[in-house]
Each structure stands twice: as structure tokens, then as C-alpha cells.
Backbone bond lengths (Angstrom), bond angles and torsions (degrees), N, CA, C in turn:
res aa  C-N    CA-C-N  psi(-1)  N-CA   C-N-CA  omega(-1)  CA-C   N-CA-C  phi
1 X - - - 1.416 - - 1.520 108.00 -
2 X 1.173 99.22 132.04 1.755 98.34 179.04 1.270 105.53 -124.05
3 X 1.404 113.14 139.01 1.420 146.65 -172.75 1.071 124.28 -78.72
4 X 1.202 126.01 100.48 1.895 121.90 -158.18 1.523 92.09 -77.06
5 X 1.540 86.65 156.74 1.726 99.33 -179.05 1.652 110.01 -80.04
6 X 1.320 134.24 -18.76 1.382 118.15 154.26 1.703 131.45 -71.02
7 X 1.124 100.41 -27.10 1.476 98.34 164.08 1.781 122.55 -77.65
8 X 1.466 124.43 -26.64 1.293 111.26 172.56 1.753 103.04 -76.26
9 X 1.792 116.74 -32.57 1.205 110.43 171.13 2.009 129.01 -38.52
10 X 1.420 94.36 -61.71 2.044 117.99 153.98 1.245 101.05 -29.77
11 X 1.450 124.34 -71.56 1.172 125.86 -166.19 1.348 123.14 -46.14
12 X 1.555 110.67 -44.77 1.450 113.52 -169.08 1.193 98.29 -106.58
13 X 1.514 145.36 -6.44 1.619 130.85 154.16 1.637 95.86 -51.60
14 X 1.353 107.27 -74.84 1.082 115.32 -160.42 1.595 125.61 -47.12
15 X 1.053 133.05 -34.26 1.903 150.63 128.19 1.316 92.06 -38.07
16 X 1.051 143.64 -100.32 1.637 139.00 -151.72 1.734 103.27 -40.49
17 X 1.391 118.33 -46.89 1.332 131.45 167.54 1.702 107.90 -50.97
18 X 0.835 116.07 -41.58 1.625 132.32 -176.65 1.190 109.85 -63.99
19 X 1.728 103.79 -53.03 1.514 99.12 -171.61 1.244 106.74 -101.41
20 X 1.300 155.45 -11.49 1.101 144.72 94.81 1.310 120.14 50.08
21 X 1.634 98.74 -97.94 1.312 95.75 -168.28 1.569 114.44 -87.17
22 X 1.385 108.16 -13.07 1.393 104.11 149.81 1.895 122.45 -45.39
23 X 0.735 98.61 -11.78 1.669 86.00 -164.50 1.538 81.84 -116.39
24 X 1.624 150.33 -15.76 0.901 132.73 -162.73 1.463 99.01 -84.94
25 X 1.648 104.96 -40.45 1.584 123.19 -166.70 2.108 97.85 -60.21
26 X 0.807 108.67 -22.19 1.779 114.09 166.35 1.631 107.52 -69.26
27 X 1.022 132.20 -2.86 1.101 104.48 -147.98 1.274 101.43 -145.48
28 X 1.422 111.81 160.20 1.762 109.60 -171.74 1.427 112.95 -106.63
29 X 1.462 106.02 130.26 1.637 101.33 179.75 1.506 114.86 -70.80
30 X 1.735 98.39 156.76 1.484 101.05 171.52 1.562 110.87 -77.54
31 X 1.329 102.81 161.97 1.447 117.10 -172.78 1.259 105.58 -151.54
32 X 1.551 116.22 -170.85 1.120 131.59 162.33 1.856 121.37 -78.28
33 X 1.930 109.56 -25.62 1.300 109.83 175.03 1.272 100.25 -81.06
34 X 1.157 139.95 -6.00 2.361 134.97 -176.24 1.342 79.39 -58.22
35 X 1.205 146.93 -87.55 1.657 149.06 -114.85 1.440 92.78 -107.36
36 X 2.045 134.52 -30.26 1.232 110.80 166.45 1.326 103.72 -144.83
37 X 1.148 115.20 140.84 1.564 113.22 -174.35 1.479 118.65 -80.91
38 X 1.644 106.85 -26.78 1.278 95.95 -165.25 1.944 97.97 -105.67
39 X 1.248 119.51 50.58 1.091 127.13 167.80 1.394 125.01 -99.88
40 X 1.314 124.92 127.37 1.515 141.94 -170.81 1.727 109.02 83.20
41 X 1.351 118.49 8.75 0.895 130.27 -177.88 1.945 100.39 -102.40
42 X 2.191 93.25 129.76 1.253 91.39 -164.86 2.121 108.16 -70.74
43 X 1.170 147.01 147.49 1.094 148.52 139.24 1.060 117.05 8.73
44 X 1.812 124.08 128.58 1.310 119.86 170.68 1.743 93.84 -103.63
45 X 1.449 114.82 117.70 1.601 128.22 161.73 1.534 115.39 -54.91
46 X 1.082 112.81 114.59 1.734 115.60 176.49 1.391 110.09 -93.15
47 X 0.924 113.44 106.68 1.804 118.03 172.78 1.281 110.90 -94.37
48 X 1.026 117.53 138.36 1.608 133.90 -134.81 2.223 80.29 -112.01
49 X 1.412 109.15 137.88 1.600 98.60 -179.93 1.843 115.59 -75.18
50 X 1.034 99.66 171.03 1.720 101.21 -171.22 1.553 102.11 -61.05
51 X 1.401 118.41 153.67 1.660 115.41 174.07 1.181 100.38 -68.77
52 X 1.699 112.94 166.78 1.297 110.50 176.74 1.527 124.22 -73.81
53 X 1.538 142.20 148.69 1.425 143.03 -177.88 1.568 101.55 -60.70
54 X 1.249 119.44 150.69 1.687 146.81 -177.21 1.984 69.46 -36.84
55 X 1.481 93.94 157.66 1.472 113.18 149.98 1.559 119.29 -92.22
56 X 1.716 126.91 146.69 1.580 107.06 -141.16 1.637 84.32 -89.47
57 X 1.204 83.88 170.32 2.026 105.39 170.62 1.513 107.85 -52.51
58 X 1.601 104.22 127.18 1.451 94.99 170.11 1.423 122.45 -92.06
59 X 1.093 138.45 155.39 1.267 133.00 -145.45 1.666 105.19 -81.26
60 X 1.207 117.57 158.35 1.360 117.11 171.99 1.662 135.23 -77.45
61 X 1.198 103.22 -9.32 1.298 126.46 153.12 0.966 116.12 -177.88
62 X 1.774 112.62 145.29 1.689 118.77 -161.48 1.778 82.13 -134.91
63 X 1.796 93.67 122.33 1.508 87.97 169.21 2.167 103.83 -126.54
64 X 1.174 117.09 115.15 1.274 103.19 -169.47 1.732 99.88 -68.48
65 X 1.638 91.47 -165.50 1.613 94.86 -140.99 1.831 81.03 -96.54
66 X 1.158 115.63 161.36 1.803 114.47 171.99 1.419 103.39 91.97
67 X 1.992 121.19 3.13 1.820 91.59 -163.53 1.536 89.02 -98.27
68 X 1.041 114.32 -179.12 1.359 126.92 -163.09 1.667 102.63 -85.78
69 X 1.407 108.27 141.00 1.672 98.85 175.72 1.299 116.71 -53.00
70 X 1.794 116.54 -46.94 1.498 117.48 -177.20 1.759 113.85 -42.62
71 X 1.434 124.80 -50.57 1.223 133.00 -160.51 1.847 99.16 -76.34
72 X 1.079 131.36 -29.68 1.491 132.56 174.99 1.604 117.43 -96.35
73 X 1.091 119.30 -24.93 1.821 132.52 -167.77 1.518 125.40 -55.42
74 X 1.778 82.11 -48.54 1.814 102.36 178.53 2.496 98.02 -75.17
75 X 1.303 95.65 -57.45 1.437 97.45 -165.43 1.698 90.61 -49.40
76 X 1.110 121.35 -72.48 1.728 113.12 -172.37 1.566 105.93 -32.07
77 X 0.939 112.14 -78.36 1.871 108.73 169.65 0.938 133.80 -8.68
78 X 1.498 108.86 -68.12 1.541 114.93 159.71 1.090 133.85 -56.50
79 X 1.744 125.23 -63.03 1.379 123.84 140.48 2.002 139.82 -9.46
80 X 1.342 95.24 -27.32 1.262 98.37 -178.06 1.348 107.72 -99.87
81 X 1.561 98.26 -48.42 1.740 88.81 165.67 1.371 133.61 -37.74
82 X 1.140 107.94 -63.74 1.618 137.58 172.07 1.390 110.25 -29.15
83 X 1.484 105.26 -45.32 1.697 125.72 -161.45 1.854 93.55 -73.73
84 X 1.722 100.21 -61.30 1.587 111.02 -174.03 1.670 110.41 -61.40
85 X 1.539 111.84 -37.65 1.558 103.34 163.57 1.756 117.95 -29.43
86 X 1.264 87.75 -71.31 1.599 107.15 -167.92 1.893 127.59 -60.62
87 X 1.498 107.54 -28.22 1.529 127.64 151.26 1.273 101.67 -153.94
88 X 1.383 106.29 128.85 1.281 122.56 162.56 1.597 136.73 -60.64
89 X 1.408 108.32 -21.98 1.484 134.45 178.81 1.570 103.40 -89.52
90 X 1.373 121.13 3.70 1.602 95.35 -158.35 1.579 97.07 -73.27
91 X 1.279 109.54 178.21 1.597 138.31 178.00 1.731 113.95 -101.25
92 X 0.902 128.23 119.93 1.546 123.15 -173.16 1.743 102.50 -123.83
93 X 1.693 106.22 97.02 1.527 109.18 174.85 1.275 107.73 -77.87
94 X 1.093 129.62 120.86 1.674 151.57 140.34 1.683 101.35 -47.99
95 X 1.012 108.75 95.71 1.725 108.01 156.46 1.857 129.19 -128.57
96 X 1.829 98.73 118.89 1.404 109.49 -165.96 1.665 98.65 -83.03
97 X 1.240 118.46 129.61 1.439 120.39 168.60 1.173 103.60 -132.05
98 X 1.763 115.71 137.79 1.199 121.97 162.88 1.391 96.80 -157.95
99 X 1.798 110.79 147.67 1.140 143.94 -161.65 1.869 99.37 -52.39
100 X 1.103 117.13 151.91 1.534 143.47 175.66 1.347 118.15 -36.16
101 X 1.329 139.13 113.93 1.642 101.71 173.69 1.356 103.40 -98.98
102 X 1.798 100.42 -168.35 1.928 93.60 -174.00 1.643 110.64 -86.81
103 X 1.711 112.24 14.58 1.371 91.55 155.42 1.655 103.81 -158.00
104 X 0.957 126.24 160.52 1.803 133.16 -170.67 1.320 102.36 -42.92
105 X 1.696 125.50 -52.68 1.519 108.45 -178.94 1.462 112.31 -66.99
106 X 1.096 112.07 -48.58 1.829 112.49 -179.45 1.570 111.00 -48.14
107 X 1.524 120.88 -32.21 1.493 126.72 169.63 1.782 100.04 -50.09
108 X 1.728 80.18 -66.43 1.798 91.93 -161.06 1.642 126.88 -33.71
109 X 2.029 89.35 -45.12 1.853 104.60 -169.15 1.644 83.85 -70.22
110 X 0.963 126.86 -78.88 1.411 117.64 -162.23 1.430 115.09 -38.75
111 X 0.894 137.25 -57.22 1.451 129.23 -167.61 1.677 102.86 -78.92
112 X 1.345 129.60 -7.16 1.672 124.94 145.61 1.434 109.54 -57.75
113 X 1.731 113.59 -52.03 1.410 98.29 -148.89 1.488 97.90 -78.01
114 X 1.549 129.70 -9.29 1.403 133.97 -154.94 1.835 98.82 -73.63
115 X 1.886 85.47 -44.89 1.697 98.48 -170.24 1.437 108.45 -88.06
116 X 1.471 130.31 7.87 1.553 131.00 154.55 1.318 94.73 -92.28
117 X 0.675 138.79 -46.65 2.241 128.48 -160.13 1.446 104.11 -93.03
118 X 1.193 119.02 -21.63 2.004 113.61 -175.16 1.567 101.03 -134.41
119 X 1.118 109.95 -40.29 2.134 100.70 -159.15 1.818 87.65 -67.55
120 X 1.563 111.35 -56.02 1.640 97.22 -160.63 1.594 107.06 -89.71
121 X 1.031 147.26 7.42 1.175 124.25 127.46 1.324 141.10 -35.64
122 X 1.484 115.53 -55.91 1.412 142.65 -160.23 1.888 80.37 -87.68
123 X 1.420 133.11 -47.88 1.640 122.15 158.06 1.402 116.08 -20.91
124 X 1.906 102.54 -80.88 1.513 104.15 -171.38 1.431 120.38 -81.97
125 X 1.326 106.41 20.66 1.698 105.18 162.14 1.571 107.89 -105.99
126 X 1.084 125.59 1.26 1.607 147.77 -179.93 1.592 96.45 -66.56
127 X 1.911 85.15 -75.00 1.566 105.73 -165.70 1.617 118.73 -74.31
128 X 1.662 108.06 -13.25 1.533 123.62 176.51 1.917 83.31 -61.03
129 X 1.373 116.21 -78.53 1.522 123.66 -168.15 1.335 109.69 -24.32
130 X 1.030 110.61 -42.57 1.642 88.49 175.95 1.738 94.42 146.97
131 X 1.656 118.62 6.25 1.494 107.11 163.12 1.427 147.80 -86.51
132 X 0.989 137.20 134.07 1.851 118.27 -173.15 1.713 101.14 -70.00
133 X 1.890 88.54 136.11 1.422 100.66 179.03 1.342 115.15 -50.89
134 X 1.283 139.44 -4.87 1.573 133.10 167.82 1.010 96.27 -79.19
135 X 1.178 156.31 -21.68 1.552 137.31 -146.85 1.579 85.03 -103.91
136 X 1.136 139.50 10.27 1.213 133.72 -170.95 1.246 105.66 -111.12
137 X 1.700 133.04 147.23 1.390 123.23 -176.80 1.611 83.81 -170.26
138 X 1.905 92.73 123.05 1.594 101.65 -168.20 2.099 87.43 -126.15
139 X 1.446 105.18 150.76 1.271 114.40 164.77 1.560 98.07 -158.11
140 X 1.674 100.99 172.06 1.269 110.55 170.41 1.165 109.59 -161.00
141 X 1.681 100.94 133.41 1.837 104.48 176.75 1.375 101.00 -124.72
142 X 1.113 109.62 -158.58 2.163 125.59 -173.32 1.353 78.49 -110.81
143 X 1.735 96.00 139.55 1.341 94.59 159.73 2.018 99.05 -122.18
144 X 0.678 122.01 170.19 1.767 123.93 170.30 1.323 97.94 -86.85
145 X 1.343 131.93 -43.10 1.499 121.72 -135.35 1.395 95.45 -103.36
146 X 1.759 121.05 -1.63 1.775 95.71 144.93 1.517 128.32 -154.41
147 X 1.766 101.83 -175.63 1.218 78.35 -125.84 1.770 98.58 -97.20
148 X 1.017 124.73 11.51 1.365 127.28 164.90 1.399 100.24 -133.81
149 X 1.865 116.07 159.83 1.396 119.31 179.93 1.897 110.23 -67.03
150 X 1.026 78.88 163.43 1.485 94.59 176.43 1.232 113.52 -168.41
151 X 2.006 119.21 169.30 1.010 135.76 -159.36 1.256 101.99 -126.48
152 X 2.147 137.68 126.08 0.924 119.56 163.02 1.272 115.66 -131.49
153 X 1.275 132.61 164.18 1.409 121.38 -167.56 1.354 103.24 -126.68
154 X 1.315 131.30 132.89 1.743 128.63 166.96 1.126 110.92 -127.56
155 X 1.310 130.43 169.28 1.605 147.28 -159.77 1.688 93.64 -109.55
156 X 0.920 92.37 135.84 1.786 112.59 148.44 1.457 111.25 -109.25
């Protein structure tokens, strides 16, 4: 039997066609992402984070808890004067802070005894200076962020 030369021709298009696209189906087409990937792809926007908020007011006097009346007595004095010179109406908050205890009453007694032995002293040496007891406004909470009690005073 002899094999015409267009049919072994068929044969091997058609196999070459075969294997062909076998080998194409492996394989990754060229594009525009081969040479860059991040092409046709829309923009990622970088938003830059918010600036940081004002840094807070530092207090107008910070006296920690244990210092001796002599070493705080005279500066409050002066300070208050100074303050009432300048407006006569101002407001002077007394605030007792001391750190957390490990349970709500142990918070509570401590931050009483902080604001009987330091907050109202550092009060009636306020109002000794020369302020009316309204202008005075004392509280006290826990704070976490320190690490022994203390007493601070700010202006309104």
C-alpha cells in the first residue's frame, strides 16, 4: 500500500497542530503585564495618617504625694497670686491622681486618703493666697498612666 504524499502531509500538519497547541496551552501569553505587572491596574492612593493632636496642657502645678509642705507652700503662694494678678475670676482645679489598685475599694481608700493628706492642703493654701473658696474645684480619679499619686492644679 502506498501512501500518498498529501495524506502523510494532513497527517503531520495535523499532529504538529496537535502538538502545538499542546505546548501553547502550557504556556503564558505575552501581554502588556510580562514586562510590567502593575500595568492597567487602577492606582493604589496613599493617605498619609492624621498629624498628631496638640500635646495636652501641662498642669500648673504638679506636687507629688510625700513632698514636704515647706518645699511646695511658698511656690503655690506665689503661683496663685500671679494667676489672681492676671484674672481675677480664674478657676483653679485641684486634681488628686493616683494609680489603680487591684480592687475598686483599695482604688477608692487611696485616692481619699491622697485627697485628705495632699489635694486639701495644697486647696487651703490656694484659698490662704488670696482665692475665694469657689474658685476652687478639687476631684480625684485613678489614673493608669502614673506611677505614684499625685496632686495637680490647672487654671480655668
Amino acid at each position: 500500500m502506498k501512501v500518498k504524499p498529501q495524506a502523510t502531509r494532513r497527517h503531520v500538519l495535523r499532529g504538529g497542530l496537535i502538538g502545538g497547541a499542546g505546548f501553547l496551552a502550557g504556556c503564558k501569553l505575552l501581554d502588556q503585564r510580562t514586562f510590567d505587572p502593575n500595568a492597567s491596574r487602577p492606582p493604589k492612593v496613599y493617605i498619609p495618617p492624621p498629624p498628631p493632636g496638640p500635646p495636652p496642657i501641662p498642669p500648673l502645678i504638679e506636687v507629688l504625694a510625700g513632698t514636704p509642705r515647706s518645699q511646695w507652700e511658698s511656690a503655690v503662694q506665689t503661683v496663685t497670686r500671679k494667676a489672681l494678678d492676671r484674672k481675677p475670676n480664674i478657676l483653679f482645679l485641684v486634681r488628686v491622681l493616683a494609680p489603680p489598685g487591684i480592687s475598686e475599694d483599695a482604688t477608692r481608700d487611696a485616692l481619699q486618703r491622697v485627697l485628705a493628706e495632699e489635694g486639701q492642703p495644697i486647696a487651703d493654701t490656694i484659698v490662704g493666697a488670696g482665692a475665694d473658696p469657689a474658685q476652687v474645684e478639687m476631684s480625684a480619679m485613678p489614673d493608669s498612666s502614673v506611677a505614684s499619686p499625685r496632686v495637680q492644679v490647672y487654671v480655668r
